[in-house]
N, C-alpha and C positions, 0 to 999 in steps of 0.2 A: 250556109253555116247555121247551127241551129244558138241559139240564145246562150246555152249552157257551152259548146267551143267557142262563143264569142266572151264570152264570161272571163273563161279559163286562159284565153290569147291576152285578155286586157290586166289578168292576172299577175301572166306572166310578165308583159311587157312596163307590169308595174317594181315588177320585182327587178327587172332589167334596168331601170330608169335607179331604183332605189342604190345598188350594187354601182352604178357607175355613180349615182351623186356621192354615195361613201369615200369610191378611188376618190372623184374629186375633192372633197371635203379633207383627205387624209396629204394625197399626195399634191395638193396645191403648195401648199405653205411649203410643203418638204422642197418640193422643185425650187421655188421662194429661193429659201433659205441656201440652197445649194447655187443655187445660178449665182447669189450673192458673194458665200465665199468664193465662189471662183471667178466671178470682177473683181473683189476687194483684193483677191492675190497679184491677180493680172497687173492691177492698178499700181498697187505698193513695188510690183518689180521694175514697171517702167518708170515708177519713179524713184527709186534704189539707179536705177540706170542713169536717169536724167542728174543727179546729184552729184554720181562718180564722174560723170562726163563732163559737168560743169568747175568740180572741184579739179578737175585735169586740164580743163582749159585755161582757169582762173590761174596756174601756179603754172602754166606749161614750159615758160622760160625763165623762172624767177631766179634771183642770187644766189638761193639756200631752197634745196627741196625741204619744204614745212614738212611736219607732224600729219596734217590734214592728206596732204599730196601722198605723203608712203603709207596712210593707211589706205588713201584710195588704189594706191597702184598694188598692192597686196589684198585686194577685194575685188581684184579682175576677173582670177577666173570663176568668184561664184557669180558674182553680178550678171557677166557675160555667159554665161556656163552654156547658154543656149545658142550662144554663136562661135562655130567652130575659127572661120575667118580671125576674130575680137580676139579668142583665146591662143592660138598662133603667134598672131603678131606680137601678144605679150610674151610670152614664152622667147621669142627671137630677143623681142627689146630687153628683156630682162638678161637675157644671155648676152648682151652686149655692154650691159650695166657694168661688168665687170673689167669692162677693158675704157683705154682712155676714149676721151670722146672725140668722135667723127663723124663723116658725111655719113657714113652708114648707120650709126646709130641714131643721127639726126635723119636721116631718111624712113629707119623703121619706124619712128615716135611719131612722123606728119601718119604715116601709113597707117598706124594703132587710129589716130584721133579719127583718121578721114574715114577708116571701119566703123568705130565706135557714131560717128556723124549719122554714117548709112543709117548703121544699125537702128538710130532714132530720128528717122526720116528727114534730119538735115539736109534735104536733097542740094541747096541753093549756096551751101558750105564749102567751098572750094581750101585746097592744100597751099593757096597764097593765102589765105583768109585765117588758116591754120596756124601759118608761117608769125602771124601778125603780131607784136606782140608788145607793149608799153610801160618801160620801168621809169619812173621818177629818177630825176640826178641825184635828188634830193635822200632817195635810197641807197643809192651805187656810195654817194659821199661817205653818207651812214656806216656802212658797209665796209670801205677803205679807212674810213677813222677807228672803228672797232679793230679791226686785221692791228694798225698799228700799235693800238693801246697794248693790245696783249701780247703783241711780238715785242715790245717795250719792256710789258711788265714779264715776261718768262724771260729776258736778260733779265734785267735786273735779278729776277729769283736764282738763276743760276747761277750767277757772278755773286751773292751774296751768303756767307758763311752761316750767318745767325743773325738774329732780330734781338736788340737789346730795349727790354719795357721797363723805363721807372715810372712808377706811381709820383705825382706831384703833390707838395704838401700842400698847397693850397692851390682852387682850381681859379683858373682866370676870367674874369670877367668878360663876358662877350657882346659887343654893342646888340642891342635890338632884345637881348635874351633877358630876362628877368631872375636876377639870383636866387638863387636859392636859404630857406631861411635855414639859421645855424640848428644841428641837429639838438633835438635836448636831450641831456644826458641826464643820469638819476644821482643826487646828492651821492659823493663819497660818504663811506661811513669812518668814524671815527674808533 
């Protein structure tokens, strides 16, 4: 090779070096950037997942289906939307929702959590572990004291024609309560 094609090879191969530090310089950050969003989605779904699944566990046999538990069970199929299995068994369980409860509704609901389990690698999770579940007395009482009060108070309401209100001319002293001082009024005029 004579000096002048050794020139013009080192030329080139400068120009080669310059064109690829550019890509890199350009599409480093871009890849960055992109790899990022697309862990930060990953992330936020399995943790969107792990939250419904928790919130499902935490209420999974409670007295009264909370606020928290129907918005989770109505954010199944987007949360799960990726597992065909998860969305199924909701679709069944919800179709059962509407008849009284039994073995089979209680067998679909172990079935959803033990999917939903998979789904989030609970592998060690078993459908008695599912099954498992611990309410306070001290709730259930709660629970049967309220039931009563308002089966009490809607007799009452119904057996009752009207509510008669007098106003009392003067109001009664009540131990512990500190009176109130007399209100002032503005000189009559004469």
């Amino acid at each position: 090779m004579t000096p002048d094609q050794i020139a013009l090879a080192n030329l080139d191969v400068a120009k080669l070096q310059l064109w690829v530090t550019a890509l890199a310089i350009i599409l480093g950050p871009l890849v960055g950037v992109v790899f990022t969003f697309w862990f930060q989605s990953r992330k936020d779904r399995a943790a969107e997942k792990h939250r419904l699944f928790l919130t499902l566990m935490g209420d999974r046999k409670g007295l009264l289906i909370s606020q928290g538990m129907a918005q989770a069970l109505n954010t199944i199929d987007v949360v799960f939307s990726d597992n065909t299995t998860v969305v199924a068994l909701w679709h069944k369980y919800y179709a059962l929702l509407s008849q009284p409860p039994g073995e089979e509704r209680n067998h679909t609901w172990l079935e959803l959590l033990t999917a939903m389990a998979a789904d989030l690698s609970y592998s060690n999770l078993k459908q008695t572990d599912l099954d498992k579940f611990y309410i306070p007395q001290g709730h259930v009482d709660q629970l049967d004291f309220q039931r009563e009060v308002q089966a009490e108070w809607l007799r009452v309401l119904r057996n009752t024609e009207r509510f008669v209100v007098e106003q009392r001319s003067e109001p009664k002293p009540q131990p512990g309560v500190p009176a109130e001082p007399p209100a002032i009024r503005p000189p009559e005029s004469r």
